[in-house]
Structures are given as C-alpha cells and as structure tokens.
N, C-alpha and C positions, 0 to 999 in steps of 0.2 A: 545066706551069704555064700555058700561053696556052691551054689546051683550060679548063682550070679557071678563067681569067680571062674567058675565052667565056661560060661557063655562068651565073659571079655577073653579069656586063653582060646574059643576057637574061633574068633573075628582077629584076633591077633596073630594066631597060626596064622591063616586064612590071606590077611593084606601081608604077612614076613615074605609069605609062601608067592605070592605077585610081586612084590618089590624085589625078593634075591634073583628072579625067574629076567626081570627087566633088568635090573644090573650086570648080571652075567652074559647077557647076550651083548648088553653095551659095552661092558668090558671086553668082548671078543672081537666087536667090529672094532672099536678104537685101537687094541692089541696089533688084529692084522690090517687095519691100515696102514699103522706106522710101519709094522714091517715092509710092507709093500713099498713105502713111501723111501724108506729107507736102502734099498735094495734096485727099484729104479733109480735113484738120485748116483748111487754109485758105479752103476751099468752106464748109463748118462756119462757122469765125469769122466770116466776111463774113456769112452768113444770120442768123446768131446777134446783129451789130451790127444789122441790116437789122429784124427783130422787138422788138428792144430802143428801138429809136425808132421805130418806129409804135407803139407801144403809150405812149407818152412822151406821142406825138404829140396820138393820139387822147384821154388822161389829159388834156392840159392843153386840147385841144379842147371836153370837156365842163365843162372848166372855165369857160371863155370864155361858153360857151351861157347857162351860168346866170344869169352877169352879164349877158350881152345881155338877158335877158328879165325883168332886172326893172325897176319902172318908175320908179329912177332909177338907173342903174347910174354905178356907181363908175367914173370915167373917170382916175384914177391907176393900180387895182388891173387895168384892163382895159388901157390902155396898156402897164401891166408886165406883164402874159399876152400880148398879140401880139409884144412884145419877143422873149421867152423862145422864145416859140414857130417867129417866124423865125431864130431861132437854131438849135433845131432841123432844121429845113430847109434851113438853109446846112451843118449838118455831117452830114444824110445825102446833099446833093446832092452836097459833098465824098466823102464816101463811095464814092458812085455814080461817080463821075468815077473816083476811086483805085482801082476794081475794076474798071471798065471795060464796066461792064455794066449794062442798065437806066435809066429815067428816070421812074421811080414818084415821086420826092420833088419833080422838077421840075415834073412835072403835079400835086402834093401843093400846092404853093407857091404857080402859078398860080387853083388852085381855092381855094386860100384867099384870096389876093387878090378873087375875086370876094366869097367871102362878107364879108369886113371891106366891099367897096362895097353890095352889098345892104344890110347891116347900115346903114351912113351912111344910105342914103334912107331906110330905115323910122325913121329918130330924127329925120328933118325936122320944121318944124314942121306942116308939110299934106304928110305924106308920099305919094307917089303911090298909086294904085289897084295892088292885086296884088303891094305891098313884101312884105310877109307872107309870102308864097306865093313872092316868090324870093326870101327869106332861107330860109325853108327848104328851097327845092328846093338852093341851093349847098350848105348844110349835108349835105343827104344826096348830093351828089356828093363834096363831100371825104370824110367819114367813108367809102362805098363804095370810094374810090378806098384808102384806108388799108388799110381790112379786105379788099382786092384784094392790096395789097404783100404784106401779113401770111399770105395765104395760098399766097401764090409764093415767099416765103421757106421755109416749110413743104414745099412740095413738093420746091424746092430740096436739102434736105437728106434727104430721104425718097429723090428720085434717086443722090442721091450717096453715099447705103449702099447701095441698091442696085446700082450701078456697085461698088463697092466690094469688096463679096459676091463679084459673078462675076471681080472681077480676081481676087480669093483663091482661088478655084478654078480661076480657072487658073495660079496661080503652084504650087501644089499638084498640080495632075497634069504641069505642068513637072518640079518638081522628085520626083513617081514615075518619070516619063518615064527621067528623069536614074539616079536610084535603081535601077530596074530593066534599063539600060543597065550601069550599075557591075555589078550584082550578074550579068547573064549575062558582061558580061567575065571576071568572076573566075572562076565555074566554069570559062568553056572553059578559060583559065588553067589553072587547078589540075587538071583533068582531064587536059593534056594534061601537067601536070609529074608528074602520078600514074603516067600510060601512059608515060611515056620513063622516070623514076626510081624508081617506087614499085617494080614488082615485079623490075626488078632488086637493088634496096635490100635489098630481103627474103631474097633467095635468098643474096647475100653476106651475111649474117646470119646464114642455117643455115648458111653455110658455116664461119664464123667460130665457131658453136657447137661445130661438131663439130670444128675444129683444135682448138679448148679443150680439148674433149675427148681429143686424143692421136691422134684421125683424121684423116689428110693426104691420105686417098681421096677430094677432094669435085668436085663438079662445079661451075662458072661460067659464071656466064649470057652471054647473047649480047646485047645492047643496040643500039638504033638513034639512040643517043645515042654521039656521038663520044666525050664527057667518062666518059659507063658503061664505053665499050671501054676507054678508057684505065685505068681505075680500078681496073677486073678482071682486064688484064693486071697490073699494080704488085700488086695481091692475091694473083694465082697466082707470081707471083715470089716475093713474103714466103713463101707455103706452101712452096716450095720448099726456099728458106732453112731455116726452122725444121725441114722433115725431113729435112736434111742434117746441122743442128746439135743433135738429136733424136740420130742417129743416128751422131753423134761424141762426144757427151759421153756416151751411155749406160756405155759403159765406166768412163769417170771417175767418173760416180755409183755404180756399183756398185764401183769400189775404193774411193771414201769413205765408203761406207756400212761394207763391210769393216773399212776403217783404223777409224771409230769404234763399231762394236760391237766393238774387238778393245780399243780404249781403256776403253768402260766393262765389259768383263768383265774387266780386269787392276786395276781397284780394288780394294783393300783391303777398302773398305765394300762393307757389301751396297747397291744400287742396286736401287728399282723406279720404274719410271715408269709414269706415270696419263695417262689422257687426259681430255678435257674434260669425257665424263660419271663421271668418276669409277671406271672399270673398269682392270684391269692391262694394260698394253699391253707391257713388259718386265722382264723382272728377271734380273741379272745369276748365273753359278755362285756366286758368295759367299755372296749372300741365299737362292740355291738351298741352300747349305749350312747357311745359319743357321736358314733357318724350316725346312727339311727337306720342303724344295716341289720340284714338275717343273713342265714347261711346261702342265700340263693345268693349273692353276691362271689361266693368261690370260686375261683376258674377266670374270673374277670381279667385282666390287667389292671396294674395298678393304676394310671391315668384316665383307662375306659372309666373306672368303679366312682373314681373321686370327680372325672370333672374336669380335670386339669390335665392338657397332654404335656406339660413340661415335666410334671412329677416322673414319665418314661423315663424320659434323657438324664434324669437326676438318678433313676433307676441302675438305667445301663452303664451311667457310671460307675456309680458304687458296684457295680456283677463283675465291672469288668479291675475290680480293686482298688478305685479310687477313693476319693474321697470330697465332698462339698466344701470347695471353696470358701464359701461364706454361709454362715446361720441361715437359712431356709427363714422367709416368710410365715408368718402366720395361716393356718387355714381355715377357711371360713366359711364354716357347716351350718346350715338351718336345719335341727330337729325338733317338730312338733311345735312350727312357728318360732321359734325362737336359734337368734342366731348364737353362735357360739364361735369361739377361738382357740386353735389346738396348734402347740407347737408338735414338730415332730425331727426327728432323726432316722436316719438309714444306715443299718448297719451292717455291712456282709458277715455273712455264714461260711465258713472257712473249716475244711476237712485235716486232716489232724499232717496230710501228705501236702496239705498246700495249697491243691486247686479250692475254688469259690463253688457252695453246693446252692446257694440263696443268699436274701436278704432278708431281716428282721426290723419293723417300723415300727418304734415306739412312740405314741401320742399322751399329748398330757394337755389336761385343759388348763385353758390360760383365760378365759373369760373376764375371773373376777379381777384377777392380776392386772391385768389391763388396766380395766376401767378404773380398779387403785393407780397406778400409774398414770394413765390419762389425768385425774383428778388431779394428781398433783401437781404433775408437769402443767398443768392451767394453773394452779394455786401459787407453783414458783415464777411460770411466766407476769401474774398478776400482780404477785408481792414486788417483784424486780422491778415492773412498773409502778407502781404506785411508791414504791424507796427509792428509785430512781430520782424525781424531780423534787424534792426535800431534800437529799441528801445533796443533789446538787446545789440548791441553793446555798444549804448550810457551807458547801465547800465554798460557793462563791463570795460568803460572807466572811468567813473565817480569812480569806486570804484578802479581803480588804482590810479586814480589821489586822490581819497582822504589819500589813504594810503602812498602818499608821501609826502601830504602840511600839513605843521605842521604847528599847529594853539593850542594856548591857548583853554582848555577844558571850560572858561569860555567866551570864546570872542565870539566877534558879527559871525566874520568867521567861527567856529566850529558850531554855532547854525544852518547857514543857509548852511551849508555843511549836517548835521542831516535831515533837512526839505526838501534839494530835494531829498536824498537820501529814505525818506518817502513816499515823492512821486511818485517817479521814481518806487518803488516796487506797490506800490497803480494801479501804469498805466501799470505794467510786469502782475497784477492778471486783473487787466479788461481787458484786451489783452487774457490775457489766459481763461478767464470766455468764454467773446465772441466767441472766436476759440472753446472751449469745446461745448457751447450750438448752435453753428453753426454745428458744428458734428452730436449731436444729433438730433437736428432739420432738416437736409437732408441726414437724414439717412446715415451716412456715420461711426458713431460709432457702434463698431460690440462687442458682450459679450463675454465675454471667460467664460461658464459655468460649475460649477463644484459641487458637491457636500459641502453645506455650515451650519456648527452648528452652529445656532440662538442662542444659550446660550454665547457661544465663540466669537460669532460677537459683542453681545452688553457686554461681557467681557472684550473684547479687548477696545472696542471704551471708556470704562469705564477708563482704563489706561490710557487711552493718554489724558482724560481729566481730570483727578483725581487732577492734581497741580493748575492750573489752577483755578477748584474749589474751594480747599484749602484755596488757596492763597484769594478768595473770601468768604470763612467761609460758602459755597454752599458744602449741603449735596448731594452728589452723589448715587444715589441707582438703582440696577438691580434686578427684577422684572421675573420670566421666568414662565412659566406653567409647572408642571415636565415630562419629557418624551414627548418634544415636536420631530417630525418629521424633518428629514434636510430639508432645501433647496434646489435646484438644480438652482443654479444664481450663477452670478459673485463677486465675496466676494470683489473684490476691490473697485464696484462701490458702491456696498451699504454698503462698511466703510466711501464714500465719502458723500453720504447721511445723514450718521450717524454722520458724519466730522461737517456738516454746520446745520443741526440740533441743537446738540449740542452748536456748535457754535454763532447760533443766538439766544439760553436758557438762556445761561452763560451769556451772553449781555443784555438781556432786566430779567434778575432774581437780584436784592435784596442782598444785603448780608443780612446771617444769613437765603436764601430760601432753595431749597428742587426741585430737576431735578430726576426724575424717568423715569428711561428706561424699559419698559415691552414689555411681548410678549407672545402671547397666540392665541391657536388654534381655529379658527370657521370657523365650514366644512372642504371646499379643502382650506382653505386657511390658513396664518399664518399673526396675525394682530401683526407687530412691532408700537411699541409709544414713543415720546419722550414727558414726560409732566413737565412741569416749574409749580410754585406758582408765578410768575413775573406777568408783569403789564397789560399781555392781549392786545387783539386788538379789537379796535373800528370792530362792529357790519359794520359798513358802507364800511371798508375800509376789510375784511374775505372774501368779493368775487371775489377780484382782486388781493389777495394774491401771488398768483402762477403767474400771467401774471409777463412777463421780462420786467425790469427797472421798476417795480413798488416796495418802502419801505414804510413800514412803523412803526409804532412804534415813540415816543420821539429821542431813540437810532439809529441812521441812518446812514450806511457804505456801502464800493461797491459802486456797479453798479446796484444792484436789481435784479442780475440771478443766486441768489444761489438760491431759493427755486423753479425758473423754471427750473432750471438744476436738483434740485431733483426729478421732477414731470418729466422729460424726461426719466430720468432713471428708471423709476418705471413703466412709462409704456411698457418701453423698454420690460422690466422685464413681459409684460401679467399682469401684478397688477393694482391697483388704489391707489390716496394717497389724504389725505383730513385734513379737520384740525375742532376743536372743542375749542372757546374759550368765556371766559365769563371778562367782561372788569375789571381789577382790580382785577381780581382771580386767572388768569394765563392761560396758554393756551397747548394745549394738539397736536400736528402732529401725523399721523399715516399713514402707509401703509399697503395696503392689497394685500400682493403675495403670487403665486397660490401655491401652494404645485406641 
C-alpha cells in the first residue's frame, strides 16, 4: 500500500507540476494584456480629447476671422466667440495639466491673446502702419500652432499601436515559450511513465490472458519500478492460488458434472438440450428411446434431427426469449415400426446476469393418452347421438301432452308438469353441448369463413343481451379501437362465443354491475374482451377454467362445456383465448384472432 501511495504522489506531483507551469504562463499573458489594454485605451482617450478641441478650436477661430474682417463687425456676437473660445482653452489646458503632458493649448492661448491685441489696433481710429500685416501674421501663428497639436495628437496614437503591436508579440511568444515548456514537460513525463509501466503493464496482460485461458505456465516481467515489483510479485501469488484451486476443485467438478447427468438421465421425460445456436448438445436415454435416436444425432439442429423445419422458428423464438403462443402440436415419431405421439415444450436457459445460454425440450409420450381420449370423444360423440333422437321425441311428446292436460295454474300437477319440462330442455342443451364439443374436438366441425366487422359483431351481441341486462339494472357498454381491420372467420361461431361469454357475465355480475365488451388491435392480431365487475374467480380454480365439465363460480349451471367449446372455436379460428381475473373484482375473457 505505501509503494502504491508512492507511485499515485509522483503522477500527482508530475500532472500539479504541468498544470501550475500552464496556469502561470496564462495568468501572465492574461495579466499583461489587460495592462496593455488598459494603458493603450487611456493614451487613446487623451489624444482623442486633445483632437476633438483643436478642431473646436480652430472651428470657432474661423469663426471669429469672419467677424473681424467685416467692416462693422458685431461687437456682442464677437465678444460671445472669444468668450467660448477661452473656454476652450482653459479646458484643454486643464486637460494638459490632468495628463501631465504637453503645453500646446497654453502656447494656443498666449497666441491668441496676441491676435485679439493685433486685432484691437487695426480697429483704431488711425490704426498704426503694418496693423494688417500683424493681425495676420498672429492668425497664422495660432492656426499653425493648432494644426501642430493636431498632428502630435495623431502621431500620438499611431505610436501607441504601434507599441501596442510589439507588446502582443511578445506576450504571444511568451506564452509559446510557456506552451512549449508545458508540452516538452509532458512527454518526458509520459515517456518515462510508458518506460517504467507500459511494457510491464502489457506483459501482465498476456499473462492474465493466458491464466483465462487455463494456462498457469506464464512468465512475469521484471520492472525497475518498485511499485511494478510489487505488483508482479501479488500477480504470481494470485497464479499460484488459482492453480492450486484449479487443481483441487477439479475433482469436485467432475463429480458434479456426474451427479447431474446421472440426474437428468433418471427423468422420466425425454430431455434435449440446445445450445445458443440452436444445435443438440444433449439428450437424455428416455428421448433416446422415444425418438429412437443415438448420440450420432449431437450437433444436428433441431428441425434437421426431427424432420420438421418449423420446430427452428419455434426454436429461435424461444433463444430469442419468447414464448409459444399456443400449445405445440403433437409429434409424430415412428420407432421400430410403430408410431407414437410425444407432446413437447421449449424452454430457455437463462444465465443468472439475464442473457439466454440455450434451450431445454422436454418430451412426454402421449400415445396411450390419446387413443383413451380418441376412444372417448367417439363414445361421447356416439352416445349424444343415439340420446339425441329419444330424447327428442320424448320432449316432443311431453310438450303435446302437456298442452292437452289441464291442470289448475296453482296445483301440485302444473308445478311438476313446469319442472320436467325444465329439465327435459336442461338434458336437450347437454345433449347438444356434448354433440357440439364432440365435433370440435374430432375435428369434424368445419368454418364457413367470411369476411367479419368486429364493431358489428360485438353490436349485435350487445342486442341480444341488452333486456336481459336491463332487466338486471347491468350497464351494458361496447368498447371498439376506431378503424379496426375485419376479420376473415366465421361470424356465427364467434356470435356463439360471444353468446356464453355473455352469458356466463350476466350470471355471476351484481345488479347495479357494469359488462364491457372491447376490442382493439395488437399487431396481426385483433384482441376481443368480455370484462364483468362481478365476483371473479378463485385463483386456484383460473387454471382448469377451460377443461370440459369443469364450473365454477357460487353460480353453477350446465354441464361445464361452454367455455371449452369457446376455447374450441378459437382455436379453430388460428387464435388463442385466455382469461384475467382478480377475486371479488370481476373477471376479464379475451381472445386473440389473427387478422
């Protein structure tokens, strides 16, 4: 620490020692400029007053002339000109006195004295011989003597730029002087902080490259700098360390690395992992068994390996942090003659600072799952038909037969004639639920696609639930983005979406709530909503929403396949549909189809 306290006190001497060195020269030229500046400006004004009254002077001297020579001259208007004029004279002689220089205006003031005596005798009445001749010889000694100041004045300031001039040039090769004193300081400076620090700086550098490296072979320079020795020594210390600690944890690393490829080959799932361009970097014996792959498959890409170039772009999604839209397809692998069916997901590999290092695909087979499902979805399809055309007879019959048994509107018989009749239609819509979501579910329902205005759809769906509302004091409102884009979907199936939507709002909302129907564009796609102020759903019970026969809510009706026959149709539709709700707040459905 005192060799490193050394080193910052003589880079600190070192740049004091340059910056006092540049400061003092600038405080010298800035010092004698001003005095310069100072010193001309007042040379200046003085010459500047000194011109400005002789030319005053000489101004009201010709003035005077004209009166003397005529031949009666105005003895008020000339009294008032020699007036003025020694006025003049007393404030350049003041002048001269206050500058300390000079006696031009006092010999100005004597010479005019003579001319006003001159002038007296030649206006005698027998003026002497040769008055003439010395009024004008005085006139042309004053005016001379004038147009003498006038041009001492002039010179005056012509010296004093020129003094001027050579001060500036030499306050200016002063401060190069200065300027080029600063500037050889700094290189020897810096040259000699290059030759004591630079090239050892450097060589710890490579050396620091190659421990990065895993190389603990390196060599360290030798410096003629106290603070370098010190520095190199604490460096080869560190090396030391790290290939001690290098050479103690390797062990540990290789049993960890053990312990966790023994962890993900004892998954269940099949596991592959990706690396960041997208190539197989592992995959576990499971997935070896499900896709019916060896290691020679490593290095592939994941769309080369499988078969499927879409699997990429589902890839580069998730690398680039996203996430799939919708549930992934089934995959559908032949091992060993027999096909098989494996769901999968993608999941990014995320480093602890943020950026994405990979992706991790976990497979699960779904084979048997399936074909139980298939099985049944034909056995529900089957049953709905064959209960189908009984039950409807039976309703056909029951409802003749009631319109012909007459029974008191209050009697026990009319009650229980109401109540099967209640339930009879109860058992015609789960008959018909099950048949609809059997459709959808094996694919056997087909769209009839047409061009659809979203404004219009949730217009209409707004009508037909309008009394209803009403009649529940449930404010009804639609919601649009303006100059939304059509659809191109089936408009009768997602009135039916909009149908049970609705439907199931109006049922769990409040009188005196509040149902908004919106719909608003992002991206390709167009996001419809139906949002309640009702009573919301339990947190626990939002992720099984959508599965069939499953209700929930206080309020409980059906069968439980309205809102998985919405989710059928939606996807039907290339869209997704999801739900948003907070318990006791009300709860918010939406769908998202593609444009």
């Amino acid at each position: 620490m005192k060799l490193a306290m050394k080193l910052r006190t003589r880079l600190f001497l070192s740049i004091s020692a340059l910056i006092t060195v540049a400061l003092l020269g600038l405080i010298l030229g800035l010092v004698s400029v001003m005095q310069m500046a100072k010193t001309q400006e007042s040379l200046i004004r003085s010459n500047f007053i000194t011109l400005d009254l002789g030319l005053k002077l000489r101004q009201s001297l010709g003035d005077q002339l004209i009166m003397m020579l005529e031949k009666q001259p105005d003895s008020e208007a000339l009294r008032a000109s020699k007036r003025h004029y020694f006025e003049l004279l007393d404030e350049g002689i003041a002048h001269e006195q206050l500058d300390g220089r000079g006696h031009g205006f006092s010999q100005a003031r004597a010479d005019y004295q003579n001319l006003l005596e001159a002038f007296d005798q030649s206006q005698q009445a027998s003026p002497p011989a040769g008055s003439k001749e010395k009024l004008t010889e005085t006139f042309n000694v004053l005016r001379n003597g004038l147009i003498a100041d006038h041009k001492q004045a002039l010179e005056n300031i012509s010296t004093s730029e020129h003094k001027s001039r050579e001060r500036a040039l030499l306050i200016a090769g002063l401060l190069g002087l200065v300027g080029l004193a600063v500037l050889i300081i700094g290189f020897v400076t810096a040259h000699g902080i290059a030759r004591r620090f630079g090239g050892p700086i450097e060589a710890l550098a490579k050396a620091a490259d190659k421990i990065g490296q895993g190389d603990f072979e390196v060599t360290l320079p030798i410096s003629s700098a106290a603070e370098m020795n010190q520095l190199t020594r604490r460096f080869g210390i560190m090396a030391e360390a790290l290939r001690q600690h290098q050479a103690t944890n390797v062990d540990e690393l290789l049993a960890g690395q053990q312990r966790l490829q023994a962890v993900l080959d004892s998954i269940d799932d099949g596991l592959l992992m990706i690396d960041r361009q997208g190539c197989l970097e592992h995959l576990n014996p499971v997935a070896q068994r499900q896709l019916g792959w060896d290691e020679e498959r490593l290095g592939q890409g994941l769309g080369e390996a499988l078969g499927r170039e879409e699997m990429d772009e589902q890839l580069q999604l998730v690398l680039r942090g996203g996430n799939l839209e919708r549930a992934p397809d089934d995959l559908e692998v032949e091992v060993e003659g027999e096909l098989r069916l494996l769901t999968y997901s993608l999941t990014p590999v995320s480093h602890t600072q943020g950026h994405i290092l990979g992706a991790v695909m976990v497979l699960h087979d779904v084979t048997e799952q399936r074909a139980f499902e298939r099985v049944r979805s034909e056995f529900v399809l089957r049953a709905s038909h064959e209960l189908r055309t009984p039950v409807t007879g039976m309703h056909m019959a029951f409802g003749l037969f009631r319109e012909r048994a007459k029974f008191p509107a209050d009697s026990r018989e009319a009650d229980l004639l109401d109540t099967v009749n209640e339930e009879m239609q109860r058992l015609m819509q789960l008959i018909n639920d099950l048949l609809n979501f059997s459709r959808y579910q094996n694919g056997l329902q087909k769209l009839t696609l047409g061009a659809c205005d979203v404004t219009d759809l949730l217009e209409h769906a707004r009508a037909r639930f309008v009394e209803p509302a009403n009649a529940q004091s449930i404010e009804l409102l639609v919601e649009t983005q303006p100059e939304l884009p059509r659809l191109y979907a089936d408009k009768v199936q997602l009135e039916r979406v909009l149908d049970n939507l609705l439907g199931n709002a109006l049922r769990h909302t409040a009188e005196g709530g509040q149902i908004r129907l919106q719909a608003r564009r992002h991206g390709e796609r167009v996001i419809i909503s139906v949002e309640d102020n009702g009573e919301g759903i339990a947190y626990g019970q939002q992720g099984r929403i959508f599965e069939p026969f499953v209700q929930v809510g206080r309020k409980k009706g059906g069968a439980g396949l309205g809102l998985a026959l919405c989710k059928e149709i939606v996807q039907l539709h290339g869209g997704r549909m999801g739900v948003y709700s907070r318990p006791g707040q009300g709860t918010q459905f939406y769908m998202a189809l593609p444009l």
